[in-house]
C-alpha positions in Angstrom: 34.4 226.4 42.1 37.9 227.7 40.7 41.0 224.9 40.7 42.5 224.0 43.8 46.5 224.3 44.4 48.3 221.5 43.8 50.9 220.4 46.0 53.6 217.2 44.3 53.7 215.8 48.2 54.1 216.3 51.5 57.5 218.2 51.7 56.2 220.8 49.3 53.0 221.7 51.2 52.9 225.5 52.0 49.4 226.6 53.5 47.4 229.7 55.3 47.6 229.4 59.0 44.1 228.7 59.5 42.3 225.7 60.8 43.0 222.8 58.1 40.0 220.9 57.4 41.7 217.5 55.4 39.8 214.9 53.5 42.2 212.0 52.7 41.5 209.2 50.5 42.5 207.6 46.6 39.4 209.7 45.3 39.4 207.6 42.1 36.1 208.5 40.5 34.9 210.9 43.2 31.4 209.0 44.0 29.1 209.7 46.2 31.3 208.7 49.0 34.1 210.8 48.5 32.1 213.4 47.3 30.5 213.2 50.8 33.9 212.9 52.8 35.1 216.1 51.1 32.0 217.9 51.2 32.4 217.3 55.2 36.0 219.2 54.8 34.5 221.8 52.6 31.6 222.4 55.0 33.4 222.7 58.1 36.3 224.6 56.7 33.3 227.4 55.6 31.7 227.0 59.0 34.9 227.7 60.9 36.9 230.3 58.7 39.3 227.3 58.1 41.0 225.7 54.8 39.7 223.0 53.2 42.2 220.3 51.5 42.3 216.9 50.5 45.1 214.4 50.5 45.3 211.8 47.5 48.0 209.2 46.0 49.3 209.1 42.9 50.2 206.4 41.8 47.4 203.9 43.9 49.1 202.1 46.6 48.5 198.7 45.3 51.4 199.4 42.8 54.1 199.2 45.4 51.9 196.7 48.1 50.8 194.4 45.1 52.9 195.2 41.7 51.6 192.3 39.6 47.7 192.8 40.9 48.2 196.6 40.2 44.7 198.6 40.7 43.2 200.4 37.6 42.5 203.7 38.1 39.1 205.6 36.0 40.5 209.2 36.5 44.2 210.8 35.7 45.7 213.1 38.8 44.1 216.6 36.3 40.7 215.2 35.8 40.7 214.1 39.7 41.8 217.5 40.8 39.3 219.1 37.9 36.7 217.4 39.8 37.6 217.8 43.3 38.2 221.7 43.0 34.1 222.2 41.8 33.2 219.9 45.2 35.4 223.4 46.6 38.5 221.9 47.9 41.1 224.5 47.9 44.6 222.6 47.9 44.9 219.1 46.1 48.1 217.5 48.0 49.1 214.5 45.9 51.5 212.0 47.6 
């Protein structure tokens, strides 16, 4: 699959106007869960001429909810996005 478009956040976000098919989650890793939660965006945005995209933080949450109990994270926001455009997301929104 070929590398999605990356959108810096919300404000930013210019897409096709066609059904939006939106995964949302940290996606740190990409395991078998998230790989099926975007593969249900991916498979109904193919079924239904629609987009498919998938809505992510950067950095994780716990850095402004719990500063001094920050959570680790295994991927960086290119490797994420690497791995999430072959699963055939086509816009990475990173908020």
């Amino acid at each position: 699959m070929s590398t999605p478009v990356q959108f810096s956040d919300l404000d930013s976000v210019h897409l096709p106007d066609k059904p939006l098919h939106l995964a949302v989650g940290m996606f740190d890793g990409v395991h078998l869960g998230h790989q099926a939660v975007i593969g249900q965006a991916v498979t109904a945005a193919r079924s239904e001429n629609g987009y498919a995209a998938a809505l992510t933080f950067w950095p994780h949450p716990s850095v402004l909810f719990r500063p001094q109990h920050r959570t680790l994270q295994i991927m960086t926001p290119e490797a994420k996005r690497r791995v999430i455009g072959r699963l055939g997301i086509e816009a990475l929104i990173t908020q």
